[in-house]
Backbone as JSON, one array per atom type, in Angstrom:
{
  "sequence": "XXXXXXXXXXXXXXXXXXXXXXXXXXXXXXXXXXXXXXXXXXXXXXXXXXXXXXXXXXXXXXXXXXXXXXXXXXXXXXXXXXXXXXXXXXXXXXXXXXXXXXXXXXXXXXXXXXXXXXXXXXXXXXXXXXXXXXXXXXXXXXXXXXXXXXXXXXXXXXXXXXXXXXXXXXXXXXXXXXXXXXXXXXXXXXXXXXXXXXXXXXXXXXXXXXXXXXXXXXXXXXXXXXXXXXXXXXXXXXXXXXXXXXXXXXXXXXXXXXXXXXXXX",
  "N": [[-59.34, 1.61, 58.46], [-59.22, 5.1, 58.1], [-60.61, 7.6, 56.18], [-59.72, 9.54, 55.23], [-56.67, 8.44, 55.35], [-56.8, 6.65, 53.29], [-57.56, 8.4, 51.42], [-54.68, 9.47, 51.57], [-53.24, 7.85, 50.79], [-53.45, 6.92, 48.49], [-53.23, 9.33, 46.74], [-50.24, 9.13, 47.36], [-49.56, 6.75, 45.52], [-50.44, 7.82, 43.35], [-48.41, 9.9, 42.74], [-46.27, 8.23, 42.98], [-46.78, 6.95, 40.69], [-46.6, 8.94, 38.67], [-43.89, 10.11, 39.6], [-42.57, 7.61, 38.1], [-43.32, 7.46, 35.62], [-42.34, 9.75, 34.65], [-39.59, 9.66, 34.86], [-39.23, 7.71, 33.0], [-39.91, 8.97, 30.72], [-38.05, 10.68, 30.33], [-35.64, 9.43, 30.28], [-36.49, 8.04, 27.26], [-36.94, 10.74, 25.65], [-33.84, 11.42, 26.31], [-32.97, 9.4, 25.17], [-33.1, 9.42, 22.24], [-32.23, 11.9, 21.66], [-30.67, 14.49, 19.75], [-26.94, 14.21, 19.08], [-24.75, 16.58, 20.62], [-22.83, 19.53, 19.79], [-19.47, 19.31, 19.91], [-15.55, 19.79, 20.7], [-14.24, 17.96, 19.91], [-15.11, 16.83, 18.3], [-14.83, 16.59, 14.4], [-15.33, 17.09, 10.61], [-14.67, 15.3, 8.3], [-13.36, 13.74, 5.37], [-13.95, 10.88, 3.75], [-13.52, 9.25, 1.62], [-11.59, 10.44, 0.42], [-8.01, 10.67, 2.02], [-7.26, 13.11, 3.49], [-4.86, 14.88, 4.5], [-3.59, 17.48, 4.67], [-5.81, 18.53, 4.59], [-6.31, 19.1, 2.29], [-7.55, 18.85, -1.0], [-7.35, 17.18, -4.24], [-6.56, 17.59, -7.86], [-7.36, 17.05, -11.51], [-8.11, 19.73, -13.76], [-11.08, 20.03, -15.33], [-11.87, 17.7, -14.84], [-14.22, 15.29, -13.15], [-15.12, 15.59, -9.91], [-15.53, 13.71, -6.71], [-16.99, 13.5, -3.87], [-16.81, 12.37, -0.53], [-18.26, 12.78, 2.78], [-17.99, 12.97, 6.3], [-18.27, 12.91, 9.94], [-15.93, 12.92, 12.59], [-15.38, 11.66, 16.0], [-12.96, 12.06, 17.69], [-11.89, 11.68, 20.52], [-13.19, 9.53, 21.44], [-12.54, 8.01, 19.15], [-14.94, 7.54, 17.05], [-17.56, 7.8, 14.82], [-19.85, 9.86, 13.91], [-23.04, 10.8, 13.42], [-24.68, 12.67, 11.39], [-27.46, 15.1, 10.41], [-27.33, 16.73, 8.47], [-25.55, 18.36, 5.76], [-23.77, 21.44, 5.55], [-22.44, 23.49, 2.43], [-20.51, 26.01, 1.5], [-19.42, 28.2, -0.69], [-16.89, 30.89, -2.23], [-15.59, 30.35, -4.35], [-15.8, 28.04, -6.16], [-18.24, 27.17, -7.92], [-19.22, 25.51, -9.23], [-20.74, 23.14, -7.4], [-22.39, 20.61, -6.04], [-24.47, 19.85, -3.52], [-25.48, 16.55, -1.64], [-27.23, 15.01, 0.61], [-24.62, 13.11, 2.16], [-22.64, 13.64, 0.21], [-20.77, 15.69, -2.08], [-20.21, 17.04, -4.55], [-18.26, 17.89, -7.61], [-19.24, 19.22, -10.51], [-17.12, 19.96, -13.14], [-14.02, 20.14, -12.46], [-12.55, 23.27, -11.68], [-9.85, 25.7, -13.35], [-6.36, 25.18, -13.43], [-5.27, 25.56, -9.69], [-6.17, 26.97, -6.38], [-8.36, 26.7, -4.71], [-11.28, 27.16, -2.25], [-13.51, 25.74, 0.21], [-15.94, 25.13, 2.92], [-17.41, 23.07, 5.03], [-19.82, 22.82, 6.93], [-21.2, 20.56, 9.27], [-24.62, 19.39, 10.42], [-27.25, 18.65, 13.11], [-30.01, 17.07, 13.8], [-31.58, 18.92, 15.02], [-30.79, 20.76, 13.48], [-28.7, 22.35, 14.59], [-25.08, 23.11, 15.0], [-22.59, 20.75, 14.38], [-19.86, 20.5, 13.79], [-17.36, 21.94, 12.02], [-15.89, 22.7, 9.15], [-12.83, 23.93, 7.05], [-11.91, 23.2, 3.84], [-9.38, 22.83, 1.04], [-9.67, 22.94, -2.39], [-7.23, 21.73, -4.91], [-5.84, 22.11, -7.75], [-4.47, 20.45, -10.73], [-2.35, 19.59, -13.5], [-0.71, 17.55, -12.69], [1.25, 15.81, -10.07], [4.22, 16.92, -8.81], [6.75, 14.97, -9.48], [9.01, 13.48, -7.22], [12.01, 11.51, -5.38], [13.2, 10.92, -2.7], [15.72, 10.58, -0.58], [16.76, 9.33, 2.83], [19.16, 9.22, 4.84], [20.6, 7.12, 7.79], [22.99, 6.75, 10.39], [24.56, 4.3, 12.14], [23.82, 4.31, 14.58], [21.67, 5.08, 14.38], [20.72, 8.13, 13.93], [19.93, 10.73, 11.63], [21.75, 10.92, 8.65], [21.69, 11.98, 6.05], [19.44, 13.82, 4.09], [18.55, 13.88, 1.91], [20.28, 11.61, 0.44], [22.3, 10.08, -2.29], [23.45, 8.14, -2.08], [23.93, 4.96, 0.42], [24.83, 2.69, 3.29], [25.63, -0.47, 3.03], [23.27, -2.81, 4.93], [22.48, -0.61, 6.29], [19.95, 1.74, 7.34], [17.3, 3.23, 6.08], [15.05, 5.73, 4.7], [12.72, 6.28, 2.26], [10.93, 8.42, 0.65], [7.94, 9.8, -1.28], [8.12, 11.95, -2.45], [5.56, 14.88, -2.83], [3.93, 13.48, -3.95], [0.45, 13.84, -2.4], [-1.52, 12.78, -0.05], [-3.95, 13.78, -0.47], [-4.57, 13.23, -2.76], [-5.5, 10.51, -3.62], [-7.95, 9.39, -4.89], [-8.46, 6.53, -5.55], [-10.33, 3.64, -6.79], [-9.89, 1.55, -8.0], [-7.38, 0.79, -8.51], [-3.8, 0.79, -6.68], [-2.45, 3.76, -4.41], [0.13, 4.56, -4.75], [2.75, 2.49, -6.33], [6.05, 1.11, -5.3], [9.27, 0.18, -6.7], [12.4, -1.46, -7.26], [15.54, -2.07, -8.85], [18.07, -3.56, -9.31], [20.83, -3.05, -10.94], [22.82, -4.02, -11.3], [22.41, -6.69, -11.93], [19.94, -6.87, -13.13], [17.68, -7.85, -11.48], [14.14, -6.82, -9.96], [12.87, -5.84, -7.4], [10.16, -5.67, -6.22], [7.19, -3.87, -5.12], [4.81, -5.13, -2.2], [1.76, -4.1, -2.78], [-0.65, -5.16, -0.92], [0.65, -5.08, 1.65], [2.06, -3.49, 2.04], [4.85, -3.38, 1.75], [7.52, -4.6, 0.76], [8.6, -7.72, -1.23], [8.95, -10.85, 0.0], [12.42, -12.26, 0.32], [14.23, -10.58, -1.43], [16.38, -8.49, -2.46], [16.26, -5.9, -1.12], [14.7, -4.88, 1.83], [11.94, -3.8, 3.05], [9.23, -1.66, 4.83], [6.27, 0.19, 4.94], [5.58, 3.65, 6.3], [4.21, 5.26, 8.73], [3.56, 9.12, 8.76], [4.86, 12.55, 7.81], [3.02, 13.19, 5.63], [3.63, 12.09, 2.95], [3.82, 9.05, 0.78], [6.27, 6.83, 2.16], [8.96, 4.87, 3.06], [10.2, 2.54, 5.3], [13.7, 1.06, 5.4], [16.02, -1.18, 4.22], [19.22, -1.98, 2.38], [20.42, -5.28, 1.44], [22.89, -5.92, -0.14], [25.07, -4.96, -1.53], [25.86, -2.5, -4.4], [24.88, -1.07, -7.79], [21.5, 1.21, -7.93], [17.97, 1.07, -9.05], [15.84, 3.25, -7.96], [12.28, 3.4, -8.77], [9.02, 5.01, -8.18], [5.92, 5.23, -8.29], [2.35, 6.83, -9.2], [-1.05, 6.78, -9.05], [-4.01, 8.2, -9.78], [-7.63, 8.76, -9.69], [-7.63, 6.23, -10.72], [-6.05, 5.76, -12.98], [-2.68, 5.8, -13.86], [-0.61, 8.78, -13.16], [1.74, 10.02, -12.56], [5.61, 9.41, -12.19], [8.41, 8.82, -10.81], [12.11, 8.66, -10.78], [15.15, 7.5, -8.65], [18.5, 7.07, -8.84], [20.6, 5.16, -7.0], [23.92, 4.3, -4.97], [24.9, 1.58, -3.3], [27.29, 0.93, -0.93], [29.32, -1.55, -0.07], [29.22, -3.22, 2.83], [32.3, -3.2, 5.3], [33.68, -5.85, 6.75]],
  "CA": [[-58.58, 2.74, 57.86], [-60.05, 6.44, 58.11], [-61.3, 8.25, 54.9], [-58.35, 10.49, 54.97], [-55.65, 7.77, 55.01], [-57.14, 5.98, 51.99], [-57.18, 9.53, 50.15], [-53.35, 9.92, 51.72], [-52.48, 6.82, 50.36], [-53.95, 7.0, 46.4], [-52.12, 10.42, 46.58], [-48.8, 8.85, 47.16], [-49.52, 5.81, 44.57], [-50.42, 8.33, 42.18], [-47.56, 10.83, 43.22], [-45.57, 7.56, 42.56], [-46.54, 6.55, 39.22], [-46.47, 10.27, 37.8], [-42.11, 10.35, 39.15], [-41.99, 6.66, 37.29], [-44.03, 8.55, 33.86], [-41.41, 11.26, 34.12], [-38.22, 8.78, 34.72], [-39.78, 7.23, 31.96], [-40.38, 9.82, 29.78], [-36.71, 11.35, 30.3], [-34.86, 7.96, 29.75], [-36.65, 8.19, 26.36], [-35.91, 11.67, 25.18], [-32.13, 11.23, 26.44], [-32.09, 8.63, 24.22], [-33.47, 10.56, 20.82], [-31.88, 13.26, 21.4], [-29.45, 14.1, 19.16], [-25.68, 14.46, 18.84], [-24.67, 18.05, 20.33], [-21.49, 19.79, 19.05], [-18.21, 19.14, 20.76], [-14.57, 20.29, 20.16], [-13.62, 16.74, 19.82], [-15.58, 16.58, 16.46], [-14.52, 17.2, 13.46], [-15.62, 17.17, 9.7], [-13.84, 14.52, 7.39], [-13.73, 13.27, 3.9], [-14.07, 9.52, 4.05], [-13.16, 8.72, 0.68], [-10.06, 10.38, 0.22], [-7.25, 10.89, 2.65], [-6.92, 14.55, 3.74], [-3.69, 14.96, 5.59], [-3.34, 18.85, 4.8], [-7.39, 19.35, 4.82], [-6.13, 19.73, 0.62], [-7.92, 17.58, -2.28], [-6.24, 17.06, -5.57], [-7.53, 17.04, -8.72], [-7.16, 17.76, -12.67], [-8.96, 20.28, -13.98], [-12.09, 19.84, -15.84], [-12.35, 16.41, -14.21], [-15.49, 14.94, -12.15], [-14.54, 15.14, -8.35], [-16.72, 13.74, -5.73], [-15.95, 13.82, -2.12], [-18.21, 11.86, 0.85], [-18.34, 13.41, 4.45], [-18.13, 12.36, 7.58], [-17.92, 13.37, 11.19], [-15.84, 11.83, 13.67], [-15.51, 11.67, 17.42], [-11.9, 11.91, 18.16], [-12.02, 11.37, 21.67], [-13.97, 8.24, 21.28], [-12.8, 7.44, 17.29], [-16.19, 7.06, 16.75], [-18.34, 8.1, 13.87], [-20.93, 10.43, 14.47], [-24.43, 11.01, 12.76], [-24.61, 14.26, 11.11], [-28.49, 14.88, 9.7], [-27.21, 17.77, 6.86], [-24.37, 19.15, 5.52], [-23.96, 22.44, 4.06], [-21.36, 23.57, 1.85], [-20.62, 27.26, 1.09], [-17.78, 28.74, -1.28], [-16.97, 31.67, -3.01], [-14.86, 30.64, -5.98], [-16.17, 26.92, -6.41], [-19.49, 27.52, -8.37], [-20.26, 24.71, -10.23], [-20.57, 21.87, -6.78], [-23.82, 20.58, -6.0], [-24.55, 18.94, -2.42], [-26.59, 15.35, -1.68], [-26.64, 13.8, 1.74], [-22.92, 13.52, 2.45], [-21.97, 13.51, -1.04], [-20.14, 16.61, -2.64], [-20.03, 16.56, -6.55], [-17.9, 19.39, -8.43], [-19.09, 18.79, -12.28], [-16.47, 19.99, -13.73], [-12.72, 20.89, -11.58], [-11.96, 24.14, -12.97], [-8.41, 25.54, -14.56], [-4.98, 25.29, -11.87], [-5.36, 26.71, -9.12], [-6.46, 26.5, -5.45], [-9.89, 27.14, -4.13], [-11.5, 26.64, -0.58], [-14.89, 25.56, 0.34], [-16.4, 25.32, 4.09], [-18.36, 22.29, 5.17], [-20.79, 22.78, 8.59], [-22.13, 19.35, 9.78], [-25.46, 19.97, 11.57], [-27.8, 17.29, 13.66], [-31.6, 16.93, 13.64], [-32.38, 19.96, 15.27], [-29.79, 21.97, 12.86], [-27.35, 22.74, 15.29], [-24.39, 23.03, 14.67], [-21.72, 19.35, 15.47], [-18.7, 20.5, 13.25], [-17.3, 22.69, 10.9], [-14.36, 22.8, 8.34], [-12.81, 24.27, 5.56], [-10.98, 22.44, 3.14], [-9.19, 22.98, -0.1], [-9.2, 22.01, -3.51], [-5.74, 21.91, -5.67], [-6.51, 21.35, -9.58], [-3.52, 20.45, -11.34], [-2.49, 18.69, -14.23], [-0.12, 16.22, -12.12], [1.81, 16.03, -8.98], [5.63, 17.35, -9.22], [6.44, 13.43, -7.92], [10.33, 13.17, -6.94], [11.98, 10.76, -4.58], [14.36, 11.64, -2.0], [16.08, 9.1, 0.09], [17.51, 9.9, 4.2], [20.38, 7.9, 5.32], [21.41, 6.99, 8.96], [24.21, 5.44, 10.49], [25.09, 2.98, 13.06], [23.34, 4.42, 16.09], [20.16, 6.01, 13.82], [20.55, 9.6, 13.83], [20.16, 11.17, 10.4], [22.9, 11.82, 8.21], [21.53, 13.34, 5.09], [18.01, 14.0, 3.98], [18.44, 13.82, 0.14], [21.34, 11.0, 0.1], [22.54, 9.4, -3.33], [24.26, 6.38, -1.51], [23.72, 4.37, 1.3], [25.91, 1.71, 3.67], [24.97, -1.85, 3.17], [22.85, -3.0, 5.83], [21.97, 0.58, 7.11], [18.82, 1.74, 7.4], [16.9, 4.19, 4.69], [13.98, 6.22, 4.21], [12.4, 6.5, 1.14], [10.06, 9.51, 0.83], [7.69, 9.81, -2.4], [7.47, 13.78, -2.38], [4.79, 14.91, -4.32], [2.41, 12.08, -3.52], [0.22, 14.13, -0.94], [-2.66, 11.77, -0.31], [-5.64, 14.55, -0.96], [-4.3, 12.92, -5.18], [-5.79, 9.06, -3.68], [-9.09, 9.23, -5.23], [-9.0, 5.6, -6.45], [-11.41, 2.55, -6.01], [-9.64, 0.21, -7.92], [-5.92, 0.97, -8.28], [-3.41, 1.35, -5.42], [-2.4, 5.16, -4.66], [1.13, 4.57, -5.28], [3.84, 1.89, -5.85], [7.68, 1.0, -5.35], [10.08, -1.12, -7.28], [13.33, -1.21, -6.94], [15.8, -2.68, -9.88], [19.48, -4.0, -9.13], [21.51, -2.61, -12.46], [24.36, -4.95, -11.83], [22.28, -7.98, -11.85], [18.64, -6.91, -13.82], [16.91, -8.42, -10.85], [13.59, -6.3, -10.13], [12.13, -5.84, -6.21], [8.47, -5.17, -6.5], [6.08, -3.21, -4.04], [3.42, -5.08, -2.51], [0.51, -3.08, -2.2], [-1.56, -5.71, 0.14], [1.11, -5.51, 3.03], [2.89, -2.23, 2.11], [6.67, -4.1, 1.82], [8.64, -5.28, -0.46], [7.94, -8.79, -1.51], [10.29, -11.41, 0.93], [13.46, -12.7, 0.37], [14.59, -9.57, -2.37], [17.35, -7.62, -1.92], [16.32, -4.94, -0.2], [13.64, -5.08, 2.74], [11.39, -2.64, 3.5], [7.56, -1.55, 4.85], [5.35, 1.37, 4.64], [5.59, 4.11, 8.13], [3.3, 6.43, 8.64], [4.28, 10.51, 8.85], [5.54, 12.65, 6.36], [2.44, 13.43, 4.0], [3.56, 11.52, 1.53], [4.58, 7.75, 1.06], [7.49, 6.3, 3.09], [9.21, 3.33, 3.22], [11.76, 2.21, 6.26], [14.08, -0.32, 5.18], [17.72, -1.49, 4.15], [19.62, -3.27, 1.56], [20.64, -6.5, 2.04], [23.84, -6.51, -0.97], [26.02, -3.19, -2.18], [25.73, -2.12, -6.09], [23.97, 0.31, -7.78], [20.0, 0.47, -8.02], [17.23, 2.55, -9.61], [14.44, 3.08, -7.35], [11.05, 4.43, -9.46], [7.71, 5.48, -7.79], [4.32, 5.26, -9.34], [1.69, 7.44, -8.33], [-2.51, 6.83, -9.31], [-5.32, 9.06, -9.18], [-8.83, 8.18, -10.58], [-7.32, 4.65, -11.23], [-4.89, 5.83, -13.81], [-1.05, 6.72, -13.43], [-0.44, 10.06, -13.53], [3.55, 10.71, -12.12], [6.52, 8.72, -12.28], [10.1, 9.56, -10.75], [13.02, 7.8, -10.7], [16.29, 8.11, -8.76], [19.66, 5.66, -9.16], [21.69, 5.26, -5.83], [24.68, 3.43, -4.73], [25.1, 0.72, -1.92], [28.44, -0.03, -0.32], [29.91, -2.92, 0.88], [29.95, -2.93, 4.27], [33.32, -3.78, 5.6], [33.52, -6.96, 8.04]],
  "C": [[-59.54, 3.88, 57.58], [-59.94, 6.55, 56.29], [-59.77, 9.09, 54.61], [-57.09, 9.82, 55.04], [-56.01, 7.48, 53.67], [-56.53, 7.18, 51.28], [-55.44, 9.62, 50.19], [-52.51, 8.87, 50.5], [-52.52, 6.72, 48.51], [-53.17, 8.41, 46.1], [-50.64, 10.13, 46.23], [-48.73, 8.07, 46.03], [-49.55, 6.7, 43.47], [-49.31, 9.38, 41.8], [-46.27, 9.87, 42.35], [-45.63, 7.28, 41.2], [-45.99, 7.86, 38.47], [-44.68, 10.27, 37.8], [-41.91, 8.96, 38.43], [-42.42, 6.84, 35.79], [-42.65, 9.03, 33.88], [-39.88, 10.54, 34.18], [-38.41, 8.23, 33.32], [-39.05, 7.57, 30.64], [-38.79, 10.62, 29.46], [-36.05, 10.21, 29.99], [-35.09, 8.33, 28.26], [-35.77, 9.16, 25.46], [-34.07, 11.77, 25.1], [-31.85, 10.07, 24.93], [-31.81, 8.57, 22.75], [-32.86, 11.4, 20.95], [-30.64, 13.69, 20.88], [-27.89, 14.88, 19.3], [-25.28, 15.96, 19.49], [-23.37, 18.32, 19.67], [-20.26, 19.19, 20.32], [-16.78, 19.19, 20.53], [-14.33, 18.82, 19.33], [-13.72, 15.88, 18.23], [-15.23, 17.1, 15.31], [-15.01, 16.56, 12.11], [-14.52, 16.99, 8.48], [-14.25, 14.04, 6.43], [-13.71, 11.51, 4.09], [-13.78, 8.69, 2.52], [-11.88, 9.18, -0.32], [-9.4, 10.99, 1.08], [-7.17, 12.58, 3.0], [-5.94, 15.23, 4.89], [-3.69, 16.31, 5.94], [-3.9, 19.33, 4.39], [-7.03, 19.7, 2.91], [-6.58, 18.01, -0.3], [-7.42, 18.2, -3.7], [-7.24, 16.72, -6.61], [-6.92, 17.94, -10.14], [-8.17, 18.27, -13.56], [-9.21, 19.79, -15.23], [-12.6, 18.02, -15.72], [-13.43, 16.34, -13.08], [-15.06, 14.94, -10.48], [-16.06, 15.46, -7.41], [-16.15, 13.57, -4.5], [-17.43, 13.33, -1.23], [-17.68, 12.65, 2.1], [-18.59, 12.86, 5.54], [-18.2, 13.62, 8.64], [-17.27, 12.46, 12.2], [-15.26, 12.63, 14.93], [-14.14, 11.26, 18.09], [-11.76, 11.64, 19.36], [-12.09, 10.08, 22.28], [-13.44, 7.22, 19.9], [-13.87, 6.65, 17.16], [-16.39, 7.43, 15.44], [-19.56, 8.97, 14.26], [-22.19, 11.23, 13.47], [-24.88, 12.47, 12.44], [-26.18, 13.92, 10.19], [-28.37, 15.51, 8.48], [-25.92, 18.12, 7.09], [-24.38, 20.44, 4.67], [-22.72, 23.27, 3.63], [-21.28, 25.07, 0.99], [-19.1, 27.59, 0.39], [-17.86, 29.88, -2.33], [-16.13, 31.47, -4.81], [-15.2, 28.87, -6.7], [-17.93, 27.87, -7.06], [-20.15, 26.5, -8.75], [-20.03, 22.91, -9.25], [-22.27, 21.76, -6.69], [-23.86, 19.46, -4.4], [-25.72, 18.19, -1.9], [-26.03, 14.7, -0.6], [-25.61, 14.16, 1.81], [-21.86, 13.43, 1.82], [-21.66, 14.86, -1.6], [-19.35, 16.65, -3.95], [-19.21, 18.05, -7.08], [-18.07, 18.35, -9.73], [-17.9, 18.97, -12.85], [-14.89, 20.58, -12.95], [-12.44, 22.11, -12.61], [-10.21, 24.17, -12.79], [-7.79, 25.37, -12.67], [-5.02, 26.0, -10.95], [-5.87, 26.04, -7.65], [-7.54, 27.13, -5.0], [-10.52, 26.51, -2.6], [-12.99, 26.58, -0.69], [-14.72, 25.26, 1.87], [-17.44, 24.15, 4.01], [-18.91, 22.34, 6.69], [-21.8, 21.52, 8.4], [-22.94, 19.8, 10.67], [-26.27, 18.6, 12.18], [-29.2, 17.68, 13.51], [-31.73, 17.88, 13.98], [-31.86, 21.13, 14.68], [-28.61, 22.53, 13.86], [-26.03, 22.44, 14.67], [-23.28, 21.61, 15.05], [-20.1, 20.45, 15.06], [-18.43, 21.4, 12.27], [-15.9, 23.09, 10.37], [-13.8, 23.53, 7.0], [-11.49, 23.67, 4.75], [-10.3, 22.72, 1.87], [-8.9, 22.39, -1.75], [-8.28, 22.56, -4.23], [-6.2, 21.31, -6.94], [-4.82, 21.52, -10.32], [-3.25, 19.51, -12.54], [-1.65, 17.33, -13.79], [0.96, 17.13, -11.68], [3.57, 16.03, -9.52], [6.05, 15.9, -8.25], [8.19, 13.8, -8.1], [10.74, 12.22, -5.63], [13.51, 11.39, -3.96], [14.41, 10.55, -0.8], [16.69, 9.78, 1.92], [17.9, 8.77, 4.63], [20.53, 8.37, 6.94], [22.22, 6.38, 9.45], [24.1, 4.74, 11.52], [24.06, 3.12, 13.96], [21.84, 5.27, 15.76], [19.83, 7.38, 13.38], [20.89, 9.93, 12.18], [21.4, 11.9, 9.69], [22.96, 12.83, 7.15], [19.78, 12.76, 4.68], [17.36, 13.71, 2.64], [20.03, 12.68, -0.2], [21.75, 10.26, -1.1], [23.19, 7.9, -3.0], [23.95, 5.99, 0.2], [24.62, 3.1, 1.73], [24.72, 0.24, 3.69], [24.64, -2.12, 4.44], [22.25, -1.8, 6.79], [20.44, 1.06, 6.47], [18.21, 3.16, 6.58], [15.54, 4.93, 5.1], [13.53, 6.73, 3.19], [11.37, 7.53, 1.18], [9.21, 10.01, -0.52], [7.15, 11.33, -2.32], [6.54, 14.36, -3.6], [3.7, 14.73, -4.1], [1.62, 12.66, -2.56], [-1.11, 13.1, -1.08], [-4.04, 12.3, -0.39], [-5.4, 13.71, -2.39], [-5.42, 11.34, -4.54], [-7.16, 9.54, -3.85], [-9.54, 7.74, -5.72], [-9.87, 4.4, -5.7], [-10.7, 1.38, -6.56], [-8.35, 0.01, -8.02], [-5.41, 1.01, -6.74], [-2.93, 2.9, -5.49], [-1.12, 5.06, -5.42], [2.06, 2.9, -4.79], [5.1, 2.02, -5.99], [8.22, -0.06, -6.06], [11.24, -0.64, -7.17], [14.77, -2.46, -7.59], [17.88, -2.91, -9.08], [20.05, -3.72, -10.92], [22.5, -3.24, -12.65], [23.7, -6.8, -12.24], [20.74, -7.99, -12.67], [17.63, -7.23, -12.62], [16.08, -6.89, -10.2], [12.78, -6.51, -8.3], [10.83, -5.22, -6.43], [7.95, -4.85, -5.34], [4.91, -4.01, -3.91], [2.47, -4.55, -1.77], [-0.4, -3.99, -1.27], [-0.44, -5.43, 1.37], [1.55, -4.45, 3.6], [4.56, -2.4, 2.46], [6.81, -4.64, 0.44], [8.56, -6.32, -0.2], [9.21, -9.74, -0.63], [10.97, -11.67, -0.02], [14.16, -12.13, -1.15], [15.43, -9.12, -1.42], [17.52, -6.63, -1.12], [14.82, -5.3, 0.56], [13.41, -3.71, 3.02], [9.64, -2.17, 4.03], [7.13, -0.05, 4.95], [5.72, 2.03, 6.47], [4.87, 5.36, 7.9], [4.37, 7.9, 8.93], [4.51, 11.17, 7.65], [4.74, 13.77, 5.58], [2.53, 12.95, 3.43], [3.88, 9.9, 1.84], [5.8, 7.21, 1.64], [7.51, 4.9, 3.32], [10.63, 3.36, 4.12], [12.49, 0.95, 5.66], [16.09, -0.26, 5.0], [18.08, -2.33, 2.91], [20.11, -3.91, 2.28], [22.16, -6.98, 1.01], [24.43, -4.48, -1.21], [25.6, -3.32, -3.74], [24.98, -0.73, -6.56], [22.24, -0.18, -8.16], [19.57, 1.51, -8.37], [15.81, 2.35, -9.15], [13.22, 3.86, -8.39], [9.57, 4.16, -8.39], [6.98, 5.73, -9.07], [3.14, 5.76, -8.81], [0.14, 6.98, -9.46], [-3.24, 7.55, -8.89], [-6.31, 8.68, -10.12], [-8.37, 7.09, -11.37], [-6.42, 4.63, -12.21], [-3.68, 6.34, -13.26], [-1.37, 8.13, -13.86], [0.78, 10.65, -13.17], [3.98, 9.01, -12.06], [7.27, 9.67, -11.46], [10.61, 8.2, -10.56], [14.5, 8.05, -9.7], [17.48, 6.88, -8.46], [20.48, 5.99, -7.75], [23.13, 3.74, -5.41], [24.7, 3.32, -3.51], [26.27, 0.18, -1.53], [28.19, -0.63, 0.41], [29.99, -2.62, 1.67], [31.0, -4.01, 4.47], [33.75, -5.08, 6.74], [34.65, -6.89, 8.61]]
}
């Protein structure tokens, strides 16, 4: 082998290792490198519900709020390195990691704050603005929607219902920015028979009404607020009440009394 192959040849070997360095070396980086933005992302509270981007709260109370990011696309989770939190009529929040403290909620009223999730190199992933509602407690009322035979709605606010037909219970009021709790449930149902004392209870592990009670029913998403699909199972009259919790205490009641006819065989 000539002098000038050899050199040809340590050229290529070394030609070779340098593109398996740089495959290398790019594998790596790709794999550090962090998060970019993407529509798909968005900037969520993770410790209380935010249906209508609105948190609840009674003024001069402690409200804390965690942060997320997630990856709608994927429903992932996605790794935000800072958050930063700008507002003009909030003054007294203070921001840690992906924790968001207001000391003190001030008086009634509604205020907005802006949260931009950024990634290691500060870029931008996400960015939201959300609002806080300070009140002294939620206007709770219950409003019932009847349908008949074939499903289609007959009224929206009904006082009576046909035995065996099918209901929606609707806890208006209840928006779920109020669920701040850790050890309560947000809200429950009971549901009292007045001709007979007998008492249907809500249970909060399943989101139904406890078996073989008079009326059947389970939790359905939509709405905003709480909802329950269901039916009686007897005619009479009954007095449904809702119970609403925030920071682990009650804070609303409603009540409303409806009648169940007999259906006719």
């Amino acid at each position: 082998m000539t002098h000038t192959s050899r050199a040809k040849r340590s050229v290529g070997v070394l030609m070779m290792g340098v593109a398996v360095l740089a495959l290398a070396l790019a594998g790596l980086f790709s794999f550090a490198r962090p998060a970019q933005a993407s529509e798909n992302y968005e900037v969520v509270t993770t410790n209380i519900p935010t249906v209508t981007n609105a948190i609840y709260a009674v003024p001069g109370e402690k409200v804390t709020i965690k942060l997320g990011v997630k990856d709608w696309s994927e429903y992932k989770d996605v790794k935000a390195s800072e958050y930063v939190v700008s507002s003009s009529s909030l003054k007294n929040l203070a921001v840690s990691g992906n924790t968001i403290v207001v000391g003190k909620a001030p008086k009634a009223g509604k205020y907005t704050f802006k949260v931009t999730a950024k990634d290691a190199d500060g870029s931008r992933l996400a960015a939201k603005t959300f609002k806080l509602v300070t009140k002294k407690k939620p206007a709770l009322k219950i409003a019932m929607q009847t349908r008949n035979d074939k499903g289609a709605i007959v009224s929206k606010n009904a006082k009576a219902v046909k035995q065996g037909n099918s209901f929606i219970l609707l806890m208006k009021g209840a928006d779920f920015g109020w669920d701040n709790n850790t050890k309560k449930p947000f809200y429950t149902w009971s549901v009292k028979d007045l001709d007979t004392g007998k008492t249907a209870k809500w249970n909060t592990k399943y989101g139904s009404f406890k078996k073989n009670s008079f009326v059947s029913g389970s939790s359905v998403a939509g709405g905003g607020c709480p909802s329950v699909f269901g039916s009686f199972k007897r005619g009479g009259r009954y007095k449904i009440t809702a119970t609403m919790y925030h920071s682990n205490k009650k804070i609303a009641t409603a009540t409303k009394t409806i009648m169940v006819f007999y259906a006719v065989s």
